[in-house]
N, C-alpha and C positions, 0 to 999 in steps of 0.2 A: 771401336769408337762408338757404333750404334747402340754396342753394350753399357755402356760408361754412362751414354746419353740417356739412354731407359732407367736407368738407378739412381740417376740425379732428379729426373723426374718423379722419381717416384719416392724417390727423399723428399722431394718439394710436396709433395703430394702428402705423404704421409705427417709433415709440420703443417701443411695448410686446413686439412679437414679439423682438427681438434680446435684451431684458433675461428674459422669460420663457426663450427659449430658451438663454440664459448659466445662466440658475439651474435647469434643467428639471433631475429626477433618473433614473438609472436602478436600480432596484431587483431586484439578481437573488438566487437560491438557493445556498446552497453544503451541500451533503450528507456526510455520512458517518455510520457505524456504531460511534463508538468513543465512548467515555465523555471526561465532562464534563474528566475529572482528566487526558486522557491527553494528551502533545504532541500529537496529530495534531489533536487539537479548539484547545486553547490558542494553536497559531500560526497556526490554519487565521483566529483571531478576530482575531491579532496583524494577521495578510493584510487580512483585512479592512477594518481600520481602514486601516493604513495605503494600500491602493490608497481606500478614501476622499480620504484627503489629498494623496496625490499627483496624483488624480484634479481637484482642487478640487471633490472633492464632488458629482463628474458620477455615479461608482455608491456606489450603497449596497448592501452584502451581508449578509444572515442568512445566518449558518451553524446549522444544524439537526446536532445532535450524536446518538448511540447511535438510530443508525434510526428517528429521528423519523418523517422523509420515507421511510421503506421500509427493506427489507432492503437485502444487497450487489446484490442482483439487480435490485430495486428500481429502484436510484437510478438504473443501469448503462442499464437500460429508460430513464429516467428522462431523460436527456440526449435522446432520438431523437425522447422524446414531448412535450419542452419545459415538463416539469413542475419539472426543476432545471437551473441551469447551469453550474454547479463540483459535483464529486465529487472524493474521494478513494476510492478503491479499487485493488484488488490487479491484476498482471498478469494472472491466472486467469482475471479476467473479460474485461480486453481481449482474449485468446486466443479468446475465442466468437466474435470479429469477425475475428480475426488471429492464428492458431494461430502461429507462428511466433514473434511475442513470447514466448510463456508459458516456451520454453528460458531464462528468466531463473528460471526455478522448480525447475529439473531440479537434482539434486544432485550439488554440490561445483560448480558454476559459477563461483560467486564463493568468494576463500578469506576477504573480512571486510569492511567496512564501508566499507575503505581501497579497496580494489578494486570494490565495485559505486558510491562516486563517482566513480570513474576512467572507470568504461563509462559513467556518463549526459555523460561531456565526451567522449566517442568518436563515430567515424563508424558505427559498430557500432548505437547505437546513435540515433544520425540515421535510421538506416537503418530500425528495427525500429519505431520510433515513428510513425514514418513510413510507414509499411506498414499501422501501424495507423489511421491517420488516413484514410488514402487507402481503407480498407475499410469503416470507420464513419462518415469524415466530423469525430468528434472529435479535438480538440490535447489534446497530454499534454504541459504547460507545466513540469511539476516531478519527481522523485523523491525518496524519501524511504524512509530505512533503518528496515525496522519491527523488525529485532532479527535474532539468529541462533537457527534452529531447534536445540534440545537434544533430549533427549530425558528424561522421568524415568518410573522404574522401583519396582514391588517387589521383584524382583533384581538383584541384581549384574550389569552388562553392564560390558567391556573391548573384546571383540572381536565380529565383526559375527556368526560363530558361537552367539554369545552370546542372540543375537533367536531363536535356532530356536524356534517355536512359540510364541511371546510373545505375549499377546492385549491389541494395542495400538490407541488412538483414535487415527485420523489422520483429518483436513480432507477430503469428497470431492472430491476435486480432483486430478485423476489425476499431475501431476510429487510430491505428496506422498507419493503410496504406493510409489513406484520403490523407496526407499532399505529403509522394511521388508521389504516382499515380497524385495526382492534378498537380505535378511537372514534368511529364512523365518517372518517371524513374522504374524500371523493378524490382517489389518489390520479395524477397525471403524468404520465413516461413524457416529458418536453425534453429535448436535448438541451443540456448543459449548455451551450455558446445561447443556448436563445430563452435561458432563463429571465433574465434581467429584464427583457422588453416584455416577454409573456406577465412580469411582476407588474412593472407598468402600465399594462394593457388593461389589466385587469382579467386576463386568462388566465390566473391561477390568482388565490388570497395569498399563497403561503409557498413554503417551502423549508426544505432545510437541508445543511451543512454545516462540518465546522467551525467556528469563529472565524479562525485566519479567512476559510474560503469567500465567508461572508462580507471580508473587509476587502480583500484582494479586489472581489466580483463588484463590489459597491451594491450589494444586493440592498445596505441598509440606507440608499436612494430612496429607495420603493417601499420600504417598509417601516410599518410603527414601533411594531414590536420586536424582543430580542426573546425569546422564551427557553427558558437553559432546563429542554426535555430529557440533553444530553442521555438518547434512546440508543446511541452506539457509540461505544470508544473504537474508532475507526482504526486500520491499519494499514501498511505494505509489504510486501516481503520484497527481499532479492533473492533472483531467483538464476543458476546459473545453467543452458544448455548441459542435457546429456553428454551431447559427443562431446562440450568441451570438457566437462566435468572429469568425465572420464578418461582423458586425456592429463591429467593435471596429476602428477608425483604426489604423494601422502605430506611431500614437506610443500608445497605450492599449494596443497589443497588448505592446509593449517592457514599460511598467508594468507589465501583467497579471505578463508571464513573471518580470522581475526581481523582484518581490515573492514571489511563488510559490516562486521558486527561494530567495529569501533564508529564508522558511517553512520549507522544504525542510531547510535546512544548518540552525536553529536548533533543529528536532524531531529531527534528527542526532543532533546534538553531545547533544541530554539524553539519549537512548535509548544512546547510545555509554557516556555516564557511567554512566548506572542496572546499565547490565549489568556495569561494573567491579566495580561496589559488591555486587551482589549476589553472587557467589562465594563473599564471604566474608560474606556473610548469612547464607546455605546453611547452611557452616560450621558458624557459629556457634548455628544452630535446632538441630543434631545429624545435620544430611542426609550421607551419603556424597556428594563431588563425586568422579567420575573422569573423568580424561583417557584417553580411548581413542587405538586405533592408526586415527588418522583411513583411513589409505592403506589399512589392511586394508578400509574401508566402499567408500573409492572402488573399490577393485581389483574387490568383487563387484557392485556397480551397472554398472559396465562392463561387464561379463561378462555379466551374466543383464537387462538391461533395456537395451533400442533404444529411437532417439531417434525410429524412422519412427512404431513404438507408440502415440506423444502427438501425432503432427502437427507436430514438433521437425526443424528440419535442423539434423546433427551440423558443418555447416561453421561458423553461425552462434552456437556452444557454444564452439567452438574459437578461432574470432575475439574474442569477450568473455572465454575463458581466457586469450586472448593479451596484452589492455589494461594496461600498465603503469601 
């Protein structure tokens, strides 16, 4: 009888492991810093869902929006320490692992949005990503266009002369301050939440970000000018933990990446539109928009600012210049 009892159990046993294990889930983190409203969150959720389903349901993702899970540095940490396992963040920070990526940050690299998708399908860029993986351990599954850096002013700027002694807020993050300093103007690290009153105040004339961030921020409260220096076509990558990555079947990994990427071109294509439209927002609020002489910025950045500086090689500048 205790025989009969051990083999029915273990008939049970033996149909319930395969059906548990079909239906078992896995539950990861997706991080980033940007608000609820902005593509980066909206398609990071679109990702989500749909690697669900494509998945049949094998992972489930929360994505954690406006620094829930931590700061940019935070989350960056945050991958090594297996607290998150998708992030979105900037090249700046993969540069702490793999200085050599971050020349995607140096100005005039990219001439617009058309050209920095062209390097993430290059060898250029196998290459860099890959360097960075090989130094951290993390896969960088995606990129994505986070806008082109402007600049806005309460003076008149045309030419890069024009910066001399301008007391401007720029990101501390060293490929950002190339283009002012090359310009002479008196760059200041102010945290981002306290830009807007520092604009007000009168603690800095200027600053810059891309359009969207400038309309989001209402920075163009405070300012006359709209000045399209566009001195960086700005980016993010996604980026996925080692240990999960590693953990992920060559057919889960394909999902991961094609979704990721398909996220990637859909946060595009809005941030591409938003920034049409707003030109002639500008406009229309009463801002001065100028077009500068883009070449006069690049001719003084070449001149007065090295790529050895940032921990940059100028071959690998050159090569992502060259990406048709």
């Amino acid at each position: 009888m205790l025989r009969k009892y051990a083999v029915l159990l273990g008939t049970i046993a033996a149909i319930a492991l395969p059906m548990a294990s079909a239906s078992a889930q896995t539950a990861l983190k997706w991080a980033h810093v940007y608000e609820t409203s902005e593509p980066f969150h909206t398609e990071s959720v679109w990702a989500a869902e749909e690697i669900k389903k494509r998945t049949d349901g094998r992972y489930t993702i929360d994505v954690f929006p406006a620094s829930q899970l931590g700061k940019e540095s935070d989350i960056n940490q945050g991958l090594t320490l297996g607290t998150v396992d998708i992030i979105i963040s900037g090249s700046s920070f993969a540069a702490r692992e793999f200085p050599p990526i971050g020349v995607t940050y140096f100005p005039f690299t990219f001439r617009d949005a058309v050209h920095l998708l062209a390097y993430t399908k290059s060898d250029k860029y196998k290459e860099l990503t890959g360097g960075y993986e090989e130094a951290s351990g993390h896969h960088i599954t995606a990129t994505t266009y986070y806008g082109t850096r402007h600049t806005t002013s309460n003076r008149p700027i045309e030419k890069c002369a024009d910066m001399q002694g301008l007391k401007i807020r720029v990101p501390d993050v060293p490929a950002y301050l190339a283009m002012p300093r090359a310009c002479g103007a008196n760059t200041a690290p102010i945290a981002f939440a306290e830009v807007y009153l520092a604009l007000q105040q009168g603690t800095v004339e200027a600053q810059e970000n891309p359009l969207t961030t400038i309309d989001a921020k209402k920075f163009y409260e405070v300012q006359k000018h709209i000045v399209l220096t566009g001195h960086i076509v700005d980016h993010l990558n996604t980026i996925v933990s080692q240990s999960r990555w590693s953990q992920l079947s060559d057919e889960d990994k394909a999902i991961f990446t094609e979704v990721m990427q398909e996220a990637a071109a859909r946060a595009t294509k809005i941030i591409v539109d938003r920034e049409k439209a707003l030109v002639e927002t500008f406009k229309e609020r009463g801002l001065t928009v100028t077009e500068v002489d883009r070449a006069d910025f690049e001719k003084n950045v070449m001149e007065k600012v090295t790529f050895e500086e940032f921990g940059y090689r100028k071959e690998d500048w050159e090569a992502i210049r060259a990406v048709k």
